[in-house]
C-alpha positions as CSV (number, residue, x, y, z in Angstrom):
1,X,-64.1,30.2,-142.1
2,X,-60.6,30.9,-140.7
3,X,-57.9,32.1,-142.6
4,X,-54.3,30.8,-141.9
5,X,-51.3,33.5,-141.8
6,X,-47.4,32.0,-141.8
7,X,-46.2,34.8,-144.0
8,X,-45.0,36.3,-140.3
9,X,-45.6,34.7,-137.0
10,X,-48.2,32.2,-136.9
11,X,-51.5,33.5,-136.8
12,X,-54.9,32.0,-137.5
13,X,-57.6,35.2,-138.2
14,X,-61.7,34.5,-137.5
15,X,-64.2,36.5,-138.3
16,X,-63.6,38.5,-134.8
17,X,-60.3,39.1,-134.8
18,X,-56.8,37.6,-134.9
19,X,-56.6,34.2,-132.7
20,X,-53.1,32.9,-131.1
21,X,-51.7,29.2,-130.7
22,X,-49.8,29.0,-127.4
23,X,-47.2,26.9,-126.6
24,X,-44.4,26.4,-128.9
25,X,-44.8,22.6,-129.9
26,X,-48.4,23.7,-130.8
27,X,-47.2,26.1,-132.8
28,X,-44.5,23.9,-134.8
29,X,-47.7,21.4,-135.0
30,X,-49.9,24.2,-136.6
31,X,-47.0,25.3,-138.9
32,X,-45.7,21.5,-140.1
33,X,-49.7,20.9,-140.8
34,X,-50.2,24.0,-143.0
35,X,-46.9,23.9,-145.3
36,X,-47.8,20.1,-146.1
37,X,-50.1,21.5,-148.0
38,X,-53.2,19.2,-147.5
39,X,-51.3,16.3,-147.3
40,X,-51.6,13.6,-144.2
41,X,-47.7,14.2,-142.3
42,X,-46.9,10.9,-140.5
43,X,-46.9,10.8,-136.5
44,X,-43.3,9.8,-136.7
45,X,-42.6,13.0,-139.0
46,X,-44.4,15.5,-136.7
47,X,-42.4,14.1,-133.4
48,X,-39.3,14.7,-135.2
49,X,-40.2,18.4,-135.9
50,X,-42.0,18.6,-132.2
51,X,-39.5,17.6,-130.5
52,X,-36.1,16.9,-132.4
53,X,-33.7,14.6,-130.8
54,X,-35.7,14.7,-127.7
55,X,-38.3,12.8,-128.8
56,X,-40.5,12.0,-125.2
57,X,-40.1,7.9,-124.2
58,X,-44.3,8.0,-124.5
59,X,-44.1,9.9,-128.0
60,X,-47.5,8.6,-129.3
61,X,-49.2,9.6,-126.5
62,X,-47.9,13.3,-125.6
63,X,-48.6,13.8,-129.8
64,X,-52.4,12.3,-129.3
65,X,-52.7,14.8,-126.8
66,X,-51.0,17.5,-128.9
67,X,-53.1,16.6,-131.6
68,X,-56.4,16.6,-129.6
69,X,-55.8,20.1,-127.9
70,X,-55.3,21.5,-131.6
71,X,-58.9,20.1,-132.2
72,X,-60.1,22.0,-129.3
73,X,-58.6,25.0,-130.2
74,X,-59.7,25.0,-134.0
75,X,-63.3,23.9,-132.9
76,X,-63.5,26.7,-130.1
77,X,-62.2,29.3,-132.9
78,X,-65.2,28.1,-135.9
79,X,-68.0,26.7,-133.6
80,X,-70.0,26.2,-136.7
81,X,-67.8,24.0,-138.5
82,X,-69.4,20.2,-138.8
83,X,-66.6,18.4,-138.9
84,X,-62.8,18.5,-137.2
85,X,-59.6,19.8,-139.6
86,X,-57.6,17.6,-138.0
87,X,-58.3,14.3,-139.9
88,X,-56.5,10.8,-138.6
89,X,-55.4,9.2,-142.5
90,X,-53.6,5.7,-142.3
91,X,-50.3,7.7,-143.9
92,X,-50.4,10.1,-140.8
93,X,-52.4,13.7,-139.8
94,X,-53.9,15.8,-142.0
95,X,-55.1,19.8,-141.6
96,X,-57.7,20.7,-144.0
97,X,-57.5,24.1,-145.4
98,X,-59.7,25.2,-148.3
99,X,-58.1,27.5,-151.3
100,X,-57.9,31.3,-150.1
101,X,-57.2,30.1,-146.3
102,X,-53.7,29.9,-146.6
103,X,-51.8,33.0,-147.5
104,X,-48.5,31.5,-148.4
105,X,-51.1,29.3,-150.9
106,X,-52.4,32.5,-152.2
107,X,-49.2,34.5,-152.3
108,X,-47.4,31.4,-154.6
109,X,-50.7,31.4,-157.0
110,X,-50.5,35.2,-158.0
111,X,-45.9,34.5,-158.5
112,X,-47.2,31.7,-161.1
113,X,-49.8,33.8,-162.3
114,X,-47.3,36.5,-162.9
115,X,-44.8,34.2,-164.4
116,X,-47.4,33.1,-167.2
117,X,-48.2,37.3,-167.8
118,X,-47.7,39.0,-170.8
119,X,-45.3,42.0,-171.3
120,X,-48.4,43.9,-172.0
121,X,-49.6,42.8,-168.8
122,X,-46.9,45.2,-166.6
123,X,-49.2,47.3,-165.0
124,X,-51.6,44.6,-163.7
125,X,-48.6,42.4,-163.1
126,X,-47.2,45.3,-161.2
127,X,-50.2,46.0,-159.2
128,X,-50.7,42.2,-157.8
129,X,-47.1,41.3,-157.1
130,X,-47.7,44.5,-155.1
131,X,-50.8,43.5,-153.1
132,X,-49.2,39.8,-152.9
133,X,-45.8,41.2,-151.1
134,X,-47.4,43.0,-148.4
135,X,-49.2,40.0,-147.9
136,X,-45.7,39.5,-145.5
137,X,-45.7,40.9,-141.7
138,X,-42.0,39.7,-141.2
139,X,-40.0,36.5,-141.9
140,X,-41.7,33.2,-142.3
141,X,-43.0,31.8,-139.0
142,X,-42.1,35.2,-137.6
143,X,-38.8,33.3,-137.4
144,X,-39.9,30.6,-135.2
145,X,-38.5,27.8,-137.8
146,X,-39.7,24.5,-136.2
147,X,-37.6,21.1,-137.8
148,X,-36.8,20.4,-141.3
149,X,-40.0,20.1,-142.8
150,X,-40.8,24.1,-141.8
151,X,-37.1,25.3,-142.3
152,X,-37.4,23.4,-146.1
153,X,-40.6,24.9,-146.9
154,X,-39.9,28.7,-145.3
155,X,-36.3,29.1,-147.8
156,X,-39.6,27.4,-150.6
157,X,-41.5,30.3,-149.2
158,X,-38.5,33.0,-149.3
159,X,-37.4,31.8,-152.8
160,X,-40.9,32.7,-154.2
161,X,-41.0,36.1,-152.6
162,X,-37.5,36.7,-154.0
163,X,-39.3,35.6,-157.6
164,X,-42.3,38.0,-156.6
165,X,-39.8,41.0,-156.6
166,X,-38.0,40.2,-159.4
167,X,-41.0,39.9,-161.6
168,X,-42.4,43.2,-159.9
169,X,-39.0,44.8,-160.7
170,X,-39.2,43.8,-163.9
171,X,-42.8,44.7,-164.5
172,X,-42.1,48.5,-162.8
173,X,-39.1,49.0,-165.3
174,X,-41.2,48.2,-168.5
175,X,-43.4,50.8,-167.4
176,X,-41.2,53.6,-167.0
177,X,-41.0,53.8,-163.6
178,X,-37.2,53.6,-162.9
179,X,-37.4,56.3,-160.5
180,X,-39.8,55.1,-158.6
181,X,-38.2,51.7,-157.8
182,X,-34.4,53.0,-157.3
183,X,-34.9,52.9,-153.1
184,X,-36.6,49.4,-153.6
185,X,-33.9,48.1,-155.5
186,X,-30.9,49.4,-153.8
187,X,-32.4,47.8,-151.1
188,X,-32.9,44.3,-152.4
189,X,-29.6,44.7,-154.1
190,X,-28.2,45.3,-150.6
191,X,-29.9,42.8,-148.8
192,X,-29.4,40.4,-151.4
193,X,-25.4,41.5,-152.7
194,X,-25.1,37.7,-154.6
195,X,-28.3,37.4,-156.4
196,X,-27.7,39.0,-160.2
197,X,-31.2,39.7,-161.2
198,X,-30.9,42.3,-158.4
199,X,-28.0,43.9,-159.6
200,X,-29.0,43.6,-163.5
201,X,-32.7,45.5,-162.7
202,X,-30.7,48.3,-160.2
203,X,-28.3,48.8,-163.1
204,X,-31.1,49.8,-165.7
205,X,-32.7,51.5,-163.2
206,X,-29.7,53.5,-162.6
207,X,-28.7,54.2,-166.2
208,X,-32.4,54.9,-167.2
209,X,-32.6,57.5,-164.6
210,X,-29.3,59.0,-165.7
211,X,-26.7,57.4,-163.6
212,X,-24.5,55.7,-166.2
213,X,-21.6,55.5,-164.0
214,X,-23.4,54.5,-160.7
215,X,-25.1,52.0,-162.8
216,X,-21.3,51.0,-163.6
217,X,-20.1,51.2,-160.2
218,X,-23.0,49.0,-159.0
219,X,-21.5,46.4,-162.0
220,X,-17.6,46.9,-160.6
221,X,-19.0,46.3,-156.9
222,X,-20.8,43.0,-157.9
223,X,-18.1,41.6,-160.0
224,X,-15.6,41.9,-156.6
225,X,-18.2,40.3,-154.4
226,X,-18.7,37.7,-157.0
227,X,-14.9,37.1,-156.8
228,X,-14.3,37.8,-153.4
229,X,-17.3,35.4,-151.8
230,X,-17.9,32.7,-154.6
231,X,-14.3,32.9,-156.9
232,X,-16.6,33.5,-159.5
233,X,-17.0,36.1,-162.4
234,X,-20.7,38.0,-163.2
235,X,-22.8,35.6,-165.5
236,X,-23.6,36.3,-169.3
237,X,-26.5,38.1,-168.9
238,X,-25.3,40.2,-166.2
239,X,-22.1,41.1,-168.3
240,X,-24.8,42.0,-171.3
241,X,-26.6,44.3,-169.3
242,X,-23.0,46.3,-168.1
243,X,-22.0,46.1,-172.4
244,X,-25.2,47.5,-173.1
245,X,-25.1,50.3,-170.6
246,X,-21.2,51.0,-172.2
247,X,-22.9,51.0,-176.0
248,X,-26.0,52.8,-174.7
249,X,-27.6,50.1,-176.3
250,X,-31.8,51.5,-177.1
251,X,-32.9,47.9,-175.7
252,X,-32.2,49.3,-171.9
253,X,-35.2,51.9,-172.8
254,X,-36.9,49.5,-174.9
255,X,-36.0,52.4,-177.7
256,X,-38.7,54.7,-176.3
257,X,-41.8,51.7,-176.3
258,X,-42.8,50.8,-172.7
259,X,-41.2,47.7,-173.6
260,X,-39.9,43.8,-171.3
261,X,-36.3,44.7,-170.7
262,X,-34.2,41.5,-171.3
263,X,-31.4,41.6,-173.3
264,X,-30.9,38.6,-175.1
265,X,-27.6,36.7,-176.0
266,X,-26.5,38.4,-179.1
């Protein structure tokens, strides 16, 4: 069995040990095989992210042999295996991967698994999104993009870790553990100056550790950036957290109860 890693540069792990591909069009082959997910990607389609505009004159050919040292490669790496990953379909090339041999696979089950939790669920919630983040050794492809078809499904990739925090924010905060998350959160809120959620879950944080007017001040910040970079003003819900902070609305602290903090529209 070998397990597939694009959550960070490329890497394909065996049973002794982490294995390289070599050569950058083998690794934009490997890469465009694995985010399609199981599903055949046409020659035409993997030239295009190969080799872009410089598409070779004998393009079927240099691919065929792409295609074949891949074989090589993957039969040299699981000497057992019966049969060849690489599959020839009349729609194009297809890598098989098996559930739990992909880790961007496994990382977007436990976000949907999260997303159908319970509030009553925060601790567990907390404790996978946890396990499913570090799953990440650095950007996706390490940063080696390929075409489209990688650069499409690493911001996929990105937007679902950016959902995994959230959620994990979220789940932290109905457990108490403002504190605890502050550094984390500053941090995403940094990194990510545009994306509310950030700035509502920093600003509960904030106010729930005893920070009302940081918690404001993180509110004033976001509402210039908002104007300054998009000529927008802060959403509803982001304007309902800053109101509640000024009323020191109970719903912040979930009045006491390890409760889901989300205000509601009133």
């Amino acid at each position: 069995m070998l397990r597939f890693s694009v959550l960070g540069a490329l890497q394909i792990l065996t049973a002794t040990g982490p294995a390289d591909i070599s050569g950058d069009l083998q690794r934009t082959l490997v890469q465009t095989l694995l985010v399609s997910e199981g599903q055949p990607v046409s020659g035409e389609g993997l030239a295009e992210e190969m080799w872009g505009d410089a598409v070779p004159d004998n393009q079927a050919n240099a691919l065929q042999a792409h295609i074949s040292r891949l074989r090589r490669r993957l039969r040299d790496l699981e000497p057992g295996r019966s049969s060849s990953r690489v599959t020839i379909h009349p729609s194009g090339y297809r890598l098989t991967v098996a559930e739990g041999e992909l880790d961007a696979a496994e990382f977007i089950r436990a976000v949907r698994l999260a997303e159908s939790a319970g509030p009553d669920d925060a601790a567990h919630t907390a404790r996978m999104l946890g396990d499913a983040l570090a799953m990440w050794r650095g950007p996706v492809f390490g940063g080696f993009s390929g075409g489209t078809l990688c650069q499409l499904a690493g911001a996929r990739y990105e937007e679902y870790r950016m959902r995994a925090m959230e959620l994990r924010f979220d789940a932290e905060l109905r457990l108490g553990r403002h504190a605890a998350v502050l550094a984390e959160l500053t941090e995403a809120h940094t990194n990510h100056p545009l994306r509310e959620r950030f700035c509502e879950q920093l600003m509960i944080a904030l106010y729930c550790s005893g920070r009302q007017a940081d918690a404001l001040d993180v509110f004033r910040r976001m509402r210039r950036h908002l104007d300054d970079e998009l000529g927008i003003q802060p959403s509803p819900s982001l304007r309902r957290v800053e109101n509640a902070i000024l009323c020191h609305d109970p719903a912040l602290t979930g009045g006491g109860a390890r409760t889901p903090i989300r205000l509601q529209p009133a």
